[in-house]
PDB file as gemmi writes it, atoms N, CA and C in Angstrom:
CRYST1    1.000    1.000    1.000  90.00  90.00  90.00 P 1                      
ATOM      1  N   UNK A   1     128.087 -66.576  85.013  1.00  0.00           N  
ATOM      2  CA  UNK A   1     127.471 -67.251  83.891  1.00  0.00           C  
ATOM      3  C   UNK A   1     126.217 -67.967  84.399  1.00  0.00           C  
ATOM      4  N   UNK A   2     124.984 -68.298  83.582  1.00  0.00           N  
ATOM      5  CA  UNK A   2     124.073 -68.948  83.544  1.00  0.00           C  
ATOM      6  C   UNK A   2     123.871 -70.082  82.716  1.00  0.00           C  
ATOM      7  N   UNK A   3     123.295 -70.459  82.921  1.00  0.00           N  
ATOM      8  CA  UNK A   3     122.699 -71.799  82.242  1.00  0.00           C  
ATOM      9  C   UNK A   3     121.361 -72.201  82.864  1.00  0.00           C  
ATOM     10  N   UNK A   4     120.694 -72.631  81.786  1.00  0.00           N  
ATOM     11  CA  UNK A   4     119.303 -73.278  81.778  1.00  0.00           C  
ATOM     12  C   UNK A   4     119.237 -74.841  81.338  1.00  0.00           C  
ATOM     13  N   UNK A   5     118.581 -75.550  82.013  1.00  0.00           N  
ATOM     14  CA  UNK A   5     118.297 -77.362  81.849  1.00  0.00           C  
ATOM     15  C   UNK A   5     116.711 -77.327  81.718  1.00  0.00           C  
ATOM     16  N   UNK A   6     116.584 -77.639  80.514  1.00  0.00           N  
ATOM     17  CA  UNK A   6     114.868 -78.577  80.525  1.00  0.00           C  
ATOM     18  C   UNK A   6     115.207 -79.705  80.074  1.00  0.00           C  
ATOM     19  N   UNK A   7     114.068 -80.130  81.323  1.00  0.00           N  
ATOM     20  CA  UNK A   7     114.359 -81.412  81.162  1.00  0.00           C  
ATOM     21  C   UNK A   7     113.096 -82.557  81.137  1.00  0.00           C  
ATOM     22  N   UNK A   8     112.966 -83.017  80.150  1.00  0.00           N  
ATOM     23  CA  UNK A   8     111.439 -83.874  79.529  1.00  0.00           C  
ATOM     24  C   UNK A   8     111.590 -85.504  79.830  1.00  0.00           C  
ATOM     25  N   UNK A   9     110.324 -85.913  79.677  1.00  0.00           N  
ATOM     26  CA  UNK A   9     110.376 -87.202  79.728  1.00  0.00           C  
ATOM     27  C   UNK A   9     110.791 -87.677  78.253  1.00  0.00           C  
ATOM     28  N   UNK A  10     111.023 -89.068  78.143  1.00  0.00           N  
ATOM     29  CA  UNK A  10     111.569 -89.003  76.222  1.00  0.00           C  
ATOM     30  C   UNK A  10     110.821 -89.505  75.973  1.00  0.00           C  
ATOM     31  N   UNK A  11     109.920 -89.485  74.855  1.00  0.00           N  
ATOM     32  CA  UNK A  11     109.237 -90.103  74.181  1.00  0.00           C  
ATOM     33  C   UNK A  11     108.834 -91.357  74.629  1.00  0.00           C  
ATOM     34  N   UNK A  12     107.812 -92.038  74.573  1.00  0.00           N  
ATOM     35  CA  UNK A  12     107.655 -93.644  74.891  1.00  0.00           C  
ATOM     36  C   UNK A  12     106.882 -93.702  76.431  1.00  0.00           C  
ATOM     37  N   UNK A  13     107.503 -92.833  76.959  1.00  0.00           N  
ATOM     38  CA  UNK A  13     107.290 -92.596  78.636  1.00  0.00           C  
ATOM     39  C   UNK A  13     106.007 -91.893  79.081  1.00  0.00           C  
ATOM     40  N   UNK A  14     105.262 -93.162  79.933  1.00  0.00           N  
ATOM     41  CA  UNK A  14     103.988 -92.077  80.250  1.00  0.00           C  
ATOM     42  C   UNK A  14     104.122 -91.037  81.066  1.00  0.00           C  
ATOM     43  N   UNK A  15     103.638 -89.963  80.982  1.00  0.00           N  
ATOM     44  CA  UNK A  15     103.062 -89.053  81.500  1.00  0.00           C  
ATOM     45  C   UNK A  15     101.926 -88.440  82.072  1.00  0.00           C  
ATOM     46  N   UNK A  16     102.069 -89.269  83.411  1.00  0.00           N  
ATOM     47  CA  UNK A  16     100.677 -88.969  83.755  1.00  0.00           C  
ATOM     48  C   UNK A  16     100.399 -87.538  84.180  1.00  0.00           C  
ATOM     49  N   UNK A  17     101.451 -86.987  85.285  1.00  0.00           N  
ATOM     50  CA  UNK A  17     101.104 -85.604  85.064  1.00  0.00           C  
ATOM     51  C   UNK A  17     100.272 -84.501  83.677  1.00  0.00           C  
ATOM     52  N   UNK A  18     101.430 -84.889  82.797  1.00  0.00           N  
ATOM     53  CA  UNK A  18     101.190 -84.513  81.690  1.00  0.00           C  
ATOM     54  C   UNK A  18      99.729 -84.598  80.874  1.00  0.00           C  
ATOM     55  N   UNK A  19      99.086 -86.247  81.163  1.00  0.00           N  
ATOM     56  CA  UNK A  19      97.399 -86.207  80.825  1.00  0.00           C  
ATOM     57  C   UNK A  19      96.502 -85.358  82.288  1.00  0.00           C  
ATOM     58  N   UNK A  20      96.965 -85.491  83.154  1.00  0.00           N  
ATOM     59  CA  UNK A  20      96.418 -84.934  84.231  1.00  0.00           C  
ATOM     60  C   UNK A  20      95.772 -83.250  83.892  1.00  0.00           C  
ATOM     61  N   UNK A  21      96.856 -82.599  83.215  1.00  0.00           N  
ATOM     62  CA  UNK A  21      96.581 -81.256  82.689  1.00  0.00           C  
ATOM     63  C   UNK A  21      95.765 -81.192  81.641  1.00  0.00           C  
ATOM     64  N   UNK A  22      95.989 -81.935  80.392  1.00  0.00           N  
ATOM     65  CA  UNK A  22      95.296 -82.107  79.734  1.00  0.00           C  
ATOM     66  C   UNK A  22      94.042 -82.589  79.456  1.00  0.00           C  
ATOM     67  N   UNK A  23      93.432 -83.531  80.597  1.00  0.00           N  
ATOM     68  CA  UNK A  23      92.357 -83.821  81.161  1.00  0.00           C  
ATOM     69  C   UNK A  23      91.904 -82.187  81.903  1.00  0.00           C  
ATOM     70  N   UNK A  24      92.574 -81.533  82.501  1.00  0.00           N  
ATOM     71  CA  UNK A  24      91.837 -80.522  83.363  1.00  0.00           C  
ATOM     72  C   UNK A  24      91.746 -79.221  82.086  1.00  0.00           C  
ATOM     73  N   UNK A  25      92.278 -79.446  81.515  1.00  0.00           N  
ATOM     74  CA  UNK A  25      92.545 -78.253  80.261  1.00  0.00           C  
ATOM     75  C   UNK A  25      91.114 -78.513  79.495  1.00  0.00           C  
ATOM     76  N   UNK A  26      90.873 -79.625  79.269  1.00  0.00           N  
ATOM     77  CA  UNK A  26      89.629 -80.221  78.378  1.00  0.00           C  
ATOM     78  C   UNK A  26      88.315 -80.122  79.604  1.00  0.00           C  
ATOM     79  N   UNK A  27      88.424 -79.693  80.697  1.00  0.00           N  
ATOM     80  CA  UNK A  27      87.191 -79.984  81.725  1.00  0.00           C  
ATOM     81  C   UNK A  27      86.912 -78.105  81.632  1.00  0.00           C  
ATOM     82  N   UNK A  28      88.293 -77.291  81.306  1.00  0.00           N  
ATOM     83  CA  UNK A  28      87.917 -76.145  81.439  1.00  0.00           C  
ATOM     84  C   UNK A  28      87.426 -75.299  80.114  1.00  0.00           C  
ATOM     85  N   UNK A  29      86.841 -76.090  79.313  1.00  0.00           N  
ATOM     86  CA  UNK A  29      86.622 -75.847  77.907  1.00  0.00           C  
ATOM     87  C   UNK A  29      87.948 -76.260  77.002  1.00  0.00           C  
ATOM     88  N   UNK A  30      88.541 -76.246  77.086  1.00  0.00           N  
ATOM     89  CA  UNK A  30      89.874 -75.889  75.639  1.00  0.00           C  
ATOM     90  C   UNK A  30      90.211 -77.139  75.235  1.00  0.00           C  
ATOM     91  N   UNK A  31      88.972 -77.231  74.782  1.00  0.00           N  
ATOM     92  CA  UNK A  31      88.823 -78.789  73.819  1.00  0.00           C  
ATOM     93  C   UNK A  31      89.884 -79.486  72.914  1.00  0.00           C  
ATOM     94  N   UNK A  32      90.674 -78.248  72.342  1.00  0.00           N  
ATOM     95  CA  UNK A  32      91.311 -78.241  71.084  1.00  0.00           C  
ATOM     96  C   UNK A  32      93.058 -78.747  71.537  1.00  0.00           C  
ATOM     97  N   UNK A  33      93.082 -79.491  73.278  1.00  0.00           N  
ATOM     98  CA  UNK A  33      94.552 -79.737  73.268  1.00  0.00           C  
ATOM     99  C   UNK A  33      94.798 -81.292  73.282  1.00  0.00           C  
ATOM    100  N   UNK A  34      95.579 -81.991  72.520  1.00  0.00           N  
ATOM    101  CA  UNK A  34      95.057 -83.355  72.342  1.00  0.00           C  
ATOM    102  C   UNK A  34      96.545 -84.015  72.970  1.00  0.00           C  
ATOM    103  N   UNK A  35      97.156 -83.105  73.660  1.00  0.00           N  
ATOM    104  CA  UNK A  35      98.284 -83.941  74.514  1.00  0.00           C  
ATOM    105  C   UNK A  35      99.033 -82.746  74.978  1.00  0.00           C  
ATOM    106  N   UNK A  36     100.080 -83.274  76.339  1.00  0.00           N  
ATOM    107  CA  UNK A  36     100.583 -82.381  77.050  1.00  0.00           C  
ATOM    108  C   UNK A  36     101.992 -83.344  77.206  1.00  0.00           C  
ATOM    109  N   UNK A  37     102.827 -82.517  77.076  1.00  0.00           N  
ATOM    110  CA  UNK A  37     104.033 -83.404  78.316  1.00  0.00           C  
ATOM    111  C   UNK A  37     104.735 -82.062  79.333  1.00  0.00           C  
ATOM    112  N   UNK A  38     104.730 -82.340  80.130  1.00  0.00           N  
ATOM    113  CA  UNK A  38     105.360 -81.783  81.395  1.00  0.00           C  
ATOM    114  C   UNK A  38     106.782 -82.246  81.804  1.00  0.00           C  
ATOM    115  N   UNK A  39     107.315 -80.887  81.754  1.00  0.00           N  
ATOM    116  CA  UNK A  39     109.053 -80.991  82.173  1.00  0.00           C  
ATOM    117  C   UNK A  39     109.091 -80.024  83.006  1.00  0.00           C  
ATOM    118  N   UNK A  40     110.546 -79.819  83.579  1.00  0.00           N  
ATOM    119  CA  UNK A  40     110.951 -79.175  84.645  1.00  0.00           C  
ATOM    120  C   UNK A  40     112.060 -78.225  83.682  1.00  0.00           C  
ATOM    121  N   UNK A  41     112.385 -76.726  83.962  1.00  0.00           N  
ATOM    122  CA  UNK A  41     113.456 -76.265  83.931  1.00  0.00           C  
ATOM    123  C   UNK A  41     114.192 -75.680  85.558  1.00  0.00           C  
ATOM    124  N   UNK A  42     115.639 -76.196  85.042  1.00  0.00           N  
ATOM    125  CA  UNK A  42     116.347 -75.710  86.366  1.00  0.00           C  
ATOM    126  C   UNK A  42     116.822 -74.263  85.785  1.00  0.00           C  
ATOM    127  N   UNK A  43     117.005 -73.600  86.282  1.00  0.00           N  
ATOM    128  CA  UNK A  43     118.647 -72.672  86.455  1.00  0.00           C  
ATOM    129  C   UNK A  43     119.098 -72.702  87.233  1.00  0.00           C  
ATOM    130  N   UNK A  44     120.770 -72.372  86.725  1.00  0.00           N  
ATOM    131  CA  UNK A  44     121.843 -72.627  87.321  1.00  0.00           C  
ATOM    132  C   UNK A  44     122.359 -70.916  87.362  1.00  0.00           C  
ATOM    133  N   UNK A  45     123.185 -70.460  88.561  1.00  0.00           N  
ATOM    134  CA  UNK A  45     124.139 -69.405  88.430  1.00  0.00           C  
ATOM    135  C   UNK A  45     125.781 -69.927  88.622  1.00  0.00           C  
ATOM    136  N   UNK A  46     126.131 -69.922  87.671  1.00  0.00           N  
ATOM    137  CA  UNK A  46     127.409 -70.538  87.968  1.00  0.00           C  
ATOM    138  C   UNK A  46     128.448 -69.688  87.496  1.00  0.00           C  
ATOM    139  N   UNK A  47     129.629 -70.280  88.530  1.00  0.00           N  
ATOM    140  CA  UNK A  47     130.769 -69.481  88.634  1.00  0.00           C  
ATOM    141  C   UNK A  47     131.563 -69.527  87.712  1.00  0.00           C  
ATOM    142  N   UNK A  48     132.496 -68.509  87.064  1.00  0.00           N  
ATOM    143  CA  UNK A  48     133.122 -68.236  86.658  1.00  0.00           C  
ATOM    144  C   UNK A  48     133.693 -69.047  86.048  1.00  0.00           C  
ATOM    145  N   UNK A  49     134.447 -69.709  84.994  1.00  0.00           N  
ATOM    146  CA  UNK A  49     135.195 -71.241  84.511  1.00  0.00           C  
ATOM    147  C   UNK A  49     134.433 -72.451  84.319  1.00  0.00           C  
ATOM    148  N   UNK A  50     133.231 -72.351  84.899  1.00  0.00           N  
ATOM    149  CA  UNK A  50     132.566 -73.697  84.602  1.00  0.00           C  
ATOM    150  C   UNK A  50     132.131 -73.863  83.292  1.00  0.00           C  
ATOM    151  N   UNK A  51     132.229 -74.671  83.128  1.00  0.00           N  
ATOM    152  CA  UNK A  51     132.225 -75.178  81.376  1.00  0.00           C  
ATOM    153  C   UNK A  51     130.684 -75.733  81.527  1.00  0.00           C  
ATOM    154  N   UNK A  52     130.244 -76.084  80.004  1.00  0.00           N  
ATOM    155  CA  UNK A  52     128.960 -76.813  79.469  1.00  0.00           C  
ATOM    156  C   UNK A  52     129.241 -78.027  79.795  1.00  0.00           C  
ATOM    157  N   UNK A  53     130.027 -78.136  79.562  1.00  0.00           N  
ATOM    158  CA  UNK A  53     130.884 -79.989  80.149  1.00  0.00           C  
ATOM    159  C   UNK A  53     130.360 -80.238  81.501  1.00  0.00           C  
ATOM    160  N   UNK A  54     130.586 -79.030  82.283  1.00  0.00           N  
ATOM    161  CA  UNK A  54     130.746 -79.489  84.006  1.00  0.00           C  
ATOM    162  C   UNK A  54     128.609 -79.380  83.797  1.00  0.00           C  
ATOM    163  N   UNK A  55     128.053 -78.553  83.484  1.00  0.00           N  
ATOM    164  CA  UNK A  55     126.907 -79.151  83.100  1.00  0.00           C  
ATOM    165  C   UNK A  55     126.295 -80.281  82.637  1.00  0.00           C  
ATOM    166  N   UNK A  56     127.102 -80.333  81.914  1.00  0.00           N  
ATOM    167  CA  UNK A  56     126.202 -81.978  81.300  1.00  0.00           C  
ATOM    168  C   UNK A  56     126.697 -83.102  82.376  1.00  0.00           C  
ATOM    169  N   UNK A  57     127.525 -83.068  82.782  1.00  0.00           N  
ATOM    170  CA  UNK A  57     127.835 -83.838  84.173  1.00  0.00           C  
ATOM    171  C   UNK A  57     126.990 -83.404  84.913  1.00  0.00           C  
ATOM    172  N   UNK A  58     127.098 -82.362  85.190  1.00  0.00           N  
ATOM    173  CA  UNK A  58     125.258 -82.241  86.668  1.00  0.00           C  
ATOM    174  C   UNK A  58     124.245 -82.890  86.028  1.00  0.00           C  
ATOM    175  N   UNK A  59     123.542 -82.752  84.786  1.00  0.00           N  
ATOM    176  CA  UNK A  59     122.528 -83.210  84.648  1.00  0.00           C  
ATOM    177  C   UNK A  59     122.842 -85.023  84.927  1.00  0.00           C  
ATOM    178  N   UNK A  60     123.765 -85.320  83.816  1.00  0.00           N  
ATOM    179  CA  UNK A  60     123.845 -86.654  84.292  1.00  0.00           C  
ATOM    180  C   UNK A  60     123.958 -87.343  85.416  1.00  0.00           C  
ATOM    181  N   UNK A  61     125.114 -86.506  86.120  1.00  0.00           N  
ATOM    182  CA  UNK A  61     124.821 -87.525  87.299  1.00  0.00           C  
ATOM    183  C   UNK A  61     123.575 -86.786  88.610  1.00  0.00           C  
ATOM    184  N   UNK A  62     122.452 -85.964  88.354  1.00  0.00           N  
ATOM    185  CA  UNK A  62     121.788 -85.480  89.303  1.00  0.00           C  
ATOM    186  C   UNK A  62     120.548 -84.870  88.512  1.00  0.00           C  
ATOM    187  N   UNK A  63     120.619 -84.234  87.904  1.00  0.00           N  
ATOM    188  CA  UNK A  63     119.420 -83.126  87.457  1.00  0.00           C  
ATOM    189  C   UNK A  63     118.459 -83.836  86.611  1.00  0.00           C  
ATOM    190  N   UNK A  64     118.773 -84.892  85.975  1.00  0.00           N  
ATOM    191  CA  UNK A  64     118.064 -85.381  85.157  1.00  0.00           C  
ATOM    192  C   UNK A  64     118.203 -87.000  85.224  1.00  0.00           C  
ATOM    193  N   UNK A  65     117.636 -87.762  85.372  1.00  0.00           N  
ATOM    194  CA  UNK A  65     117.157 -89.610  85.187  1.00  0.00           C  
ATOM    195  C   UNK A  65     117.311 -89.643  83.477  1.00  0.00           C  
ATOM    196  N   UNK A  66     118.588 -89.545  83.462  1.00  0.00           N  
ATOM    197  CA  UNK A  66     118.707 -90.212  81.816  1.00  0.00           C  
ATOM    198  C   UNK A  66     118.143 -91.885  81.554  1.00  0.00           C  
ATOM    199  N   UNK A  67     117.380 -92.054  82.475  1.00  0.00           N  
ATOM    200  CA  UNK A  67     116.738 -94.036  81.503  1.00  0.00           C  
ATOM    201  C   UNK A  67     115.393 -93.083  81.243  1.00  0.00           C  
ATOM    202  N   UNK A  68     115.154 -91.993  82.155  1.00  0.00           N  
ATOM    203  CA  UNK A  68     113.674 -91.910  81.577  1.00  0.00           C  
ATOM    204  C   UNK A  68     113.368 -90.252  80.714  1.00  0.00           C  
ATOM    205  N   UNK A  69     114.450 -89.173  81.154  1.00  0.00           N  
ATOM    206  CA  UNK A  69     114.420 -88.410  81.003  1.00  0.00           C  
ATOM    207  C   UNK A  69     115.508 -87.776  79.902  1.00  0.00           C  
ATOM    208  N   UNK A  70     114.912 -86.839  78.579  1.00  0.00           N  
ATOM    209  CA  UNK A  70     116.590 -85.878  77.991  1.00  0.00           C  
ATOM    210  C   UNK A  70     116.357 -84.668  79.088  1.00  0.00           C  
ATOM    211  N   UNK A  71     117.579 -84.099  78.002  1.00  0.00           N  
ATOM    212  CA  UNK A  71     117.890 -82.641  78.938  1.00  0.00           C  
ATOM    213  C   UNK A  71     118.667 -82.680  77.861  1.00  0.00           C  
ATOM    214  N   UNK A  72     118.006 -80.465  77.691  1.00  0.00           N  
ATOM    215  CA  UNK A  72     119.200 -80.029  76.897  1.00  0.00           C  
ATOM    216  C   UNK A  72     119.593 -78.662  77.824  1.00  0.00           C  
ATOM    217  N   UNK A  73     120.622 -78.433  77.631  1.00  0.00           N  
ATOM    218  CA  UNK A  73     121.507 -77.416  78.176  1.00  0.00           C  
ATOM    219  C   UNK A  73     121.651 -75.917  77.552  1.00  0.00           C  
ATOM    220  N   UNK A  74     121.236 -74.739  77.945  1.00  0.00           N  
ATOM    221  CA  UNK A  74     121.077 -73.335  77.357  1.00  0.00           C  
ATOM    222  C   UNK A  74     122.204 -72.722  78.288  1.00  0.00           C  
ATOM    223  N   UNK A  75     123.057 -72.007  77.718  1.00  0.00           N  
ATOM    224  CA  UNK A  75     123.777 -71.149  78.152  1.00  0.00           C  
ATOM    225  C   UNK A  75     123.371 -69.740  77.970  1.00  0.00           C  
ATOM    226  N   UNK A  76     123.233 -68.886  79.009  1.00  0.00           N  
ATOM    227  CA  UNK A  76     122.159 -67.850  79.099  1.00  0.00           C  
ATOM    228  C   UNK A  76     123.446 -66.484  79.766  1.00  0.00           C  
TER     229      UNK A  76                                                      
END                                                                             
């Protein structure tokens, strides 16, 4: 089994990466992008029996900074 985690900053939270691109996006002509946010996706290959449960426990306790970050979970 697979599974996929993206995982974003939440709302409220700067992003500087995120203007960083968007600053370089606007230096390379493409005037027209008026914000960016930048996340990470993981995948996972996981074994056999592992539940969405035992996922949302990885993210929580590792994959993701829940004070600053969501994450949603794709089973693939």
């Amino acid at each position: 089994m697979k599974a996929r985690v993206h995982v974003m900053l939440k709302d409220g939270v700067l992003d500087p990466q995120g203007e960083a691109v968007r600053h370089a996006l606007g230096t390379l002509g493409f005037d027209g992008v008026n914000g960016v946010r930048q996340g990470k996706v993981i995948e996972l290959d996981l074994a056999d029996g592992t539940t969405e449960a035992d996922v949302n426990e990885m993210c929580e306790r590792l994959l993701a900074n829940t004070v600053i970050e969501r994450y949603t979970v794709e089973i693939v």
